[in-house]
N, C-alpha and C positions, 0 to 999 in steps of 0.2 A: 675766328668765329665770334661776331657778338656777343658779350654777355647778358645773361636773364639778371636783373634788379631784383633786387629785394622783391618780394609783393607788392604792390598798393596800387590801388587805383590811382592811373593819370588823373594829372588834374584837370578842369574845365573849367572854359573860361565863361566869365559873370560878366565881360564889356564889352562892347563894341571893337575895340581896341584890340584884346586879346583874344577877341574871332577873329581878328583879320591877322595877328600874328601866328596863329591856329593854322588858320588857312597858306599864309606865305609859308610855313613850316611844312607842311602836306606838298604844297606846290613843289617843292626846293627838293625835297624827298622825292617826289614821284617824278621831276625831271632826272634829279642824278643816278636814283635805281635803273632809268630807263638809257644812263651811258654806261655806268658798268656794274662790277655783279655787286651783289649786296655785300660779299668781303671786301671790298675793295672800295663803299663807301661810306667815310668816317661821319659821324655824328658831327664834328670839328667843323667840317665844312660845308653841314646844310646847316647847321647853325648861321653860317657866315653868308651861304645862299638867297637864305629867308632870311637875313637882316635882323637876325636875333641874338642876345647871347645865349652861350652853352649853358647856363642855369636856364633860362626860361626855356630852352627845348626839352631837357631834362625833368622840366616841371611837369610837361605837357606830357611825356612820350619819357618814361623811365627806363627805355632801354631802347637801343636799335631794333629790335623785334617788336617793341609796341608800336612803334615807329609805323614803319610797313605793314604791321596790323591796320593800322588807323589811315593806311593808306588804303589800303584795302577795303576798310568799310565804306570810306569816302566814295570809289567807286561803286560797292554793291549798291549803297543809298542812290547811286546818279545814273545807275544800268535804265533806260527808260524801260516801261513796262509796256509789251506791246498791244494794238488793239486787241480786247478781248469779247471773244464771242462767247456769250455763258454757257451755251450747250458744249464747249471745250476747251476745260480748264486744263486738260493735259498737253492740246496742242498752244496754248496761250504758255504754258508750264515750258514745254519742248523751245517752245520761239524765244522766250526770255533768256533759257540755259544757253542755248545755241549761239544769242546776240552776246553772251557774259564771256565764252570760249574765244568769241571771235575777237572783242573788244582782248582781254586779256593777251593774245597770242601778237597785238599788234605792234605791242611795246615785250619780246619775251624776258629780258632780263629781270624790268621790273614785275613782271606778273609770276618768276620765282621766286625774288624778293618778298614780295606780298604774300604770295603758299607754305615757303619757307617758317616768314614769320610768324603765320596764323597758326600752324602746326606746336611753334614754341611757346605763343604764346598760351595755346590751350592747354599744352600739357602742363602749363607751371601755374596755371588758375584755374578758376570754373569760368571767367568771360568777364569781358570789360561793361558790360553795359552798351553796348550797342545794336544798332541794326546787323542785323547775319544777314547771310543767304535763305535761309531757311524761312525767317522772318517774309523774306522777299518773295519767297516759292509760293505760302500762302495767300500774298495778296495778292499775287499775278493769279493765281488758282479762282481768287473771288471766294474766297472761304474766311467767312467773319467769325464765327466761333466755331474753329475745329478742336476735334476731339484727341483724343491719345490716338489714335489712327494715323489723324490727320497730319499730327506735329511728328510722327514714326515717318510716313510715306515723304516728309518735307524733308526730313532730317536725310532719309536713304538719298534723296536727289541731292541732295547739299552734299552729301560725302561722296559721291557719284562725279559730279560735278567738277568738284578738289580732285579728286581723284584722274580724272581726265586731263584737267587743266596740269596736273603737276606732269603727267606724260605729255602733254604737248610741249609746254616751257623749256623741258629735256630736251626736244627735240625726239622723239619717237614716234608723237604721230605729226600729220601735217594737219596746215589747219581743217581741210574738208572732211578730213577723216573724225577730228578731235568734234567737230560737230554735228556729223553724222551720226557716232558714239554716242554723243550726248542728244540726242532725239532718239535715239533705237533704245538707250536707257529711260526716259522718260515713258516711252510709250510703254516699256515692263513695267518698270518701277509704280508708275501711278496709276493703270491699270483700272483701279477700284473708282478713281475719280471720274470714270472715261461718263460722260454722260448725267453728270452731276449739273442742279444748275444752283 
């Protein structure tokens, strides 16, 4: 089992240089989560992947779980966000989660990798500083300043969402099903939003 680090915030990089070994290090991570399971692959060897050494991934990503966290956000940030029609931010809401299940389930090793790690890495902080899903729900929603409502009804689809995608990764649901769920959810869940513009 990976260990959780100490606390602290990963570091980030201030160069050109050290975005791009950022990024080979994401890369290197989300190909080899996506050949075997996340026990099975060492930090040792995306290091060597991404052409880095073991300190400067360590720098970036202080634990295998931040790792795949940061893998994971990389994806939510690049989920595109589908055309939206303002008169329905719940079906613009439903088509993002949907395209997020589908993208996810197509690599599944890595996309339990990434649940896994999100799961560890919340419970041993309050959050790295980055784009969530949640974040994401709102702006596919078209919602510029929502309220406590708004960030509750985001949050319930984000944990919704997690929630679906870790049963699919399993292997429990298939993917038609894992996005079927995840549109039948949106349409309860956000309900209030149905006709917002």
């Amino acid at each position: 089992m990976p260990r959780i680090a100490e606390p602290r915030e990963p570091g980030q990089p201030s160069t050109a240089g050290q975005q791009e070994r950022r990024r080979a290090i994401l890369r290197a991570a989300a190909r080899l989560g996506a050949e075997s399971s996340l026990e099975r692959v060492q930090m040792s060897e995306i290091a060597t992947a991404a052409g880095v050494a073991l300190g400067t991934l360590y720098r970036y990503y202080p634990s295998k779980h931040h790792l795949y966290w940061g893998v994971l956000a990389t994806a939510v940030e690049k989920l595109p966000a589908p055309p939206r029609d303002p008169g329905d931010p719940v079906g613009a809401v439903a088509d993002f989660l949907e395209n997020a299940v589908v993208e996810l389930l197509r690599r599944p090793q890595l996309g339990r990798a990434m649940l896994v790690s999100a799961n560890a890495v919340r419970s041993a902080e309050t959050g790295v500083g980055i784009v969530t899903m949640r974040d994401r729900i709102i702006a596919v929603a078209g919602i510029t300043d929502p309220d406590a409502g708004d960030l509750q009804l985001a949050r319930l689809a984000e944990q919704t969402a997690y929630g679906i995608m870790t049963w699919a990764t399993a292997g429990l649901l298939e993917a038609e099903e894992a996005a079927a769920d995840m549109r039948r959810a949106c349409n309860l869940l956000l309900a209030p939003w149905a006709g917002q513009e």
